[in-house]
One Martini backbone bead per residue (centre of mass of N, CA, C, O) as a GRO file, in nm:
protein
  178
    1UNK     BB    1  10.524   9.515  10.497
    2UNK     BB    2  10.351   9.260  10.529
    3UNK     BB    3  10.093   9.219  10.329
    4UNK     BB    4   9.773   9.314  10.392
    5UNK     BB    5   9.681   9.612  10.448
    6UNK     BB    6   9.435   9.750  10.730
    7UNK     BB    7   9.539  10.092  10.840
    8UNK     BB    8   9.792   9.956  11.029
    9UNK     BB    9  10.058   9.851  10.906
   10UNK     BB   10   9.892   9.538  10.874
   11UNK     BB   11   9.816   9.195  10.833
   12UNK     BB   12   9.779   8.886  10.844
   13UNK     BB   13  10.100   8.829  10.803
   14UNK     BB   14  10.109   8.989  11.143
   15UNK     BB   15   9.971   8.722  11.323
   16UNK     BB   16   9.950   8.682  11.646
   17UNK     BB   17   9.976   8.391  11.906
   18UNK     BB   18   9.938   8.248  12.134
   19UNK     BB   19  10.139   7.931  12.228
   20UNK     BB   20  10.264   7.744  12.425
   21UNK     BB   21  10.539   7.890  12.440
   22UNK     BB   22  10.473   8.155  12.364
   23UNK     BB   23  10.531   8.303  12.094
   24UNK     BB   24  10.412   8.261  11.767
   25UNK     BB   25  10.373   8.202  11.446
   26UNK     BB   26  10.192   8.138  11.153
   27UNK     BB   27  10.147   7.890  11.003
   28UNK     BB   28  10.083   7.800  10.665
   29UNK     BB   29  10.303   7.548  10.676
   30UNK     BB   30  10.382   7.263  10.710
   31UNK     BB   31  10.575   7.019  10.721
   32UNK     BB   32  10.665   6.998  10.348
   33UNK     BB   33  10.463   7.112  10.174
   34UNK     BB   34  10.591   7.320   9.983
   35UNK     BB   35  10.691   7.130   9.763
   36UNK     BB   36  10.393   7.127   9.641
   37UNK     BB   37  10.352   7.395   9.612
   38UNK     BB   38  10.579   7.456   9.396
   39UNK     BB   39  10.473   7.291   9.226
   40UNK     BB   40  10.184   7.372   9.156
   41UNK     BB   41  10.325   7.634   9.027
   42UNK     BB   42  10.514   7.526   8.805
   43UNK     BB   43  10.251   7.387   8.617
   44UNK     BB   44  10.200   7.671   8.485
   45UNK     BB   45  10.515   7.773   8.486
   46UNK     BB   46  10.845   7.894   8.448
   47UNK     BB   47  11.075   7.985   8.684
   48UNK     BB   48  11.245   8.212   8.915
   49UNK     BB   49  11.224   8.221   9.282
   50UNK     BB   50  11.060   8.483   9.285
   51UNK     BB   51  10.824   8.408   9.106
   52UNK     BB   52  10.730   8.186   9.305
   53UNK     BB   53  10.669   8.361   9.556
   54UNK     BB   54  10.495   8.561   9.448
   55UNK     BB   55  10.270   8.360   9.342
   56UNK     BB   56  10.218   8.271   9.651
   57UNK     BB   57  10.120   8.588   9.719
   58UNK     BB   58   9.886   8.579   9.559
   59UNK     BB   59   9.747   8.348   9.596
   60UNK     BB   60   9.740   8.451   9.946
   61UNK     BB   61   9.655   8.780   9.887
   62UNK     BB   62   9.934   8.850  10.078
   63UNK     BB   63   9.946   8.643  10.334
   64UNK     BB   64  10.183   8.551  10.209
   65UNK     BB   65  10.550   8.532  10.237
   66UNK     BB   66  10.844   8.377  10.129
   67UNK     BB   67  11.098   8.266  10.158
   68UNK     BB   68  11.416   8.189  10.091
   69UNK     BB   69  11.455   8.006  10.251
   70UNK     BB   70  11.208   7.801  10.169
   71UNK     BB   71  11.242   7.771   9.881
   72UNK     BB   72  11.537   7.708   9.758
   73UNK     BB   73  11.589   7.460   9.937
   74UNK     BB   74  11.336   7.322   9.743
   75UNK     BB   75  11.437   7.360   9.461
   76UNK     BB   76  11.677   7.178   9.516
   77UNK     BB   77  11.512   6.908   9.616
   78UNK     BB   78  11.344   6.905   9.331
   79UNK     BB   79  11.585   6.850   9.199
   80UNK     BB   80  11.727   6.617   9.283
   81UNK     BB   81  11.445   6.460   9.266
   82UNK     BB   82  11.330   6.497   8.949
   83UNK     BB   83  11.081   6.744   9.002
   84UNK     BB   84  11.298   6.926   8.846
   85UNK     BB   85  11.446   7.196   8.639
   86UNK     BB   86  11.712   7.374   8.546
   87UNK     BB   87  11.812   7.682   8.398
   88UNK     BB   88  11.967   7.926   8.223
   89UNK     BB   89  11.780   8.262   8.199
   90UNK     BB   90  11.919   8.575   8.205
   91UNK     BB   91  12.104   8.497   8.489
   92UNK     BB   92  11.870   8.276   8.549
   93UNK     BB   93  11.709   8.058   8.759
   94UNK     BB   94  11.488   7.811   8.556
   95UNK     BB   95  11.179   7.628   8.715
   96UNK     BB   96  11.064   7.299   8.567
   97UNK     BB   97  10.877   7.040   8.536
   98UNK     BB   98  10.840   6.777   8.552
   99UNK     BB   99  10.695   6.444   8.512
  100UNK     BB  100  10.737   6.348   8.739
  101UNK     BB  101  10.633   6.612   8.900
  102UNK     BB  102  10.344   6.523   8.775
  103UNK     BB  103  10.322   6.284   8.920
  104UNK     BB  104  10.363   6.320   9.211
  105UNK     BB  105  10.113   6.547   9.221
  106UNK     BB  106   9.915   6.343   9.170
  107UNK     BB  107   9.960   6.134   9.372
  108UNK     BB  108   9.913   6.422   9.583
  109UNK     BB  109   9.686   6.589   9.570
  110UNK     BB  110   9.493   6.548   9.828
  111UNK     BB  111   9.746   6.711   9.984
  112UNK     BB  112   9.717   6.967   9.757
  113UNK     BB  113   9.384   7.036   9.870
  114UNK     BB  114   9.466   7.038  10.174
  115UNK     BB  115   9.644   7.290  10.181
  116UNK     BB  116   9.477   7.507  10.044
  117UNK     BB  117   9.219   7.460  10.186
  118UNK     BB  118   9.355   7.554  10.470
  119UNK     BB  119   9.450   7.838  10.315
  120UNK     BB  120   9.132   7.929  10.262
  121UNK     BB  121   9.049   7.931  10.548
  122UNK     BB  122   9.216   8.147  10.660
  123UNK     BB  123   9.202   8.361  10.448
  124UNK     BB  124   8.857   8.385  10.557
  125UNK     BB  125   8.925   8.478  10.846
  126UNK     BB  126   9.110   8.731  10.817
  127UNK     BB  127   8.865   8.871  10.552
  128UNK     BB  128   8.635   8.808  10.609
  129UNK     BB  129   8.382   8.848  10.786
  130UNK     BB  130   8.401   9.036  11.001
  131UNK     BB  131   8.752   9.159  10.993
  132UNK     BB  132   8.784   9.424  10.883
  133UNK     BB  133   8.612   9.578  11.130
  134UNK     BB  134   8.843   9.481  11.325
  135UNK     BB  135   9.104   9.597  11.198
  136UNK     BB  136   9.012   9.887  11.191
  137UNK     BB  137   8.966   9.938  11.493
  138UNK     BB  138   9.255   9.879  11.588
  139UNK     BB  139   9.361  10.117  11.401
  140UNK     BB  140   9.240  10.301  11.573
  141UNK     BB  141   9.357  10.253  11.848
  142UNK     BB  142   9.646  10.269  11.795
  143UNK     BB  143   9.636  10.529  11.690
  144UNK     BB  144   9.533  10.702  11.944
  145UNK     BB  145   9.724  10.609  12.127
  146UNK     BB  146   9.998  10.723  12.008
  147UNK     BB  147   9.899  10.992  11.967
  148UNK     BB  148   9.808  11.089  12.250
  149UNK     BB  149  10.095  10.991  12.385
  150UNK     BB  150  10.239  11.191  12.226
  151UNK     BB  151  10.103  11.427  12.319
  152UNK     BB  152  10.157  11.416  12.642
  153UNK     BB  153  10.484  11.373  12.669
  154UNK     BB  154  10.475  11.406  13.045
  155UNK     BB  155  10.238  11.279  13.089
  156UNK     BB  156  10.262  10.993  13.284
  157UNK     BB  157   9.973  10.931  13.400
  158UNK     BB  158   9.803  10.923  13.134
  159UNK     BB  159   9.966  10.700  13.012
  160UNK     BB  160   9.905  10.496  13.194
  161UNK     BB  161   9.576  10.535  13.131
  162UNK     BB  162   9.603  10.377  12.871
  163UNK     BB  163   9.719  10.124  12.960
  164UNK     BB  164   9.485  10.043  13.092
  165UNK     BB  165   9.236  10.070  12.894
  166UNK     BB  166   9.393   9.880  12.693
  167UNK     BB  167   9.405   9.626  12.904
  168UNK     BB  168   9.098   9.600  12.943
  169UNK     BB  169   8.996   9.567  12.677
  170UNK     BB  170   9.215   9.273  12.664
  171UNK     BB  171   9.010   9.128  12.847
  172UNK     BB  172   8.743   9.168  12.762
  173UNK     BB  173   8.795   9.027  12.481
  174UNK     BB  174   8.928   8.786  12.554
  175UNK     BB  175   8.633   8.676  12.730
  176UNK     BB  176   8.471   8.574  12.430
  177UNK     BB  177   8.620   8.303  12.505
  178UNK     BB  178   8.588   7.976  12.615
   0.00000   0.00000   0.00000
């Protein structure tokens, strides 16, 4: 499970949306951001790539996990480029802001206000009401379909009627969008 859940063994960080051609998932940050994030990050002490990536998770509430693929390849650019320094301590490698790095920040604020913003934004649209309400629903609904669907064995007719159902009223819900 990433993030948090709401009930029904996802949250926020495991919602997908039609778009483009087929299923996409959510993306928190756009091309680039990263580096910004983990400056960020950095400027109020010095870590290590997994506590980079837990404190990116506490930022959004739990609502994003970055990989090891984000990160690591983000903090070696930042490192090539003289705005991080890393030092071995306790077997690990750990990385602090340089002066570069604090001043690179400082002149992309308005780029790094923009990101938070944006990801503020996001955090209150799955957060804030009634989305806990739509959450705990929706985890009532999967939850009756899987255990009826469950008990119901090889009555394979009953479960046809579950997914008519379900069909319907994903098409209700869908229909309340413009």
């Amino acid at each position: 499970m990433r993030g948090r859940a709401f009930g029904f063994g996802f949250g926020p960080g495991e919602w997908w949306w039609m778009g483009g051609k087929g299923r996409r998932r959510h993306q928190w940050f756009e091309a680039g951001d990263m580096k910004y994030v983990i400056l960020k990050v950095l400027r109020d002490k010095p870590m290590h790539g997994y506590e980079v990536m837990k404190a990116l998770e506490e930022q959004t509430h739990g609502c994003y996990r970055p990989s090891p693929g984000s990160v690591y390849p983000t903090l070696q650019w930042l490192e090539d480029e003289g705005l991080v320094k890393s030092e071995e301590v306790d077997g690990k490698k750990v990385y602090a802001i340089t002066d570069q790095g604090r001043a690179f920040l400082e002149e992309h604020r308005s780029t790094v206000d923009d990101i938070f913003g944006r990801v503020a934004e996001t955090i209150d649209r799955f957060m804030g009401e009634p989305m806990p309400e739509v959450n705990r629903s929706v985890g009532r609904v999967v939850g009756a379909a899987y255990r009826t669907a469950w008990r119901l064995g090889a009555d394979d007719a009953k479960k046809r009627k579950i997914v008519e159902i379900l069909d319907r009223a994903s098409a209700d819900i869908g229909a309340l969008t413009p």
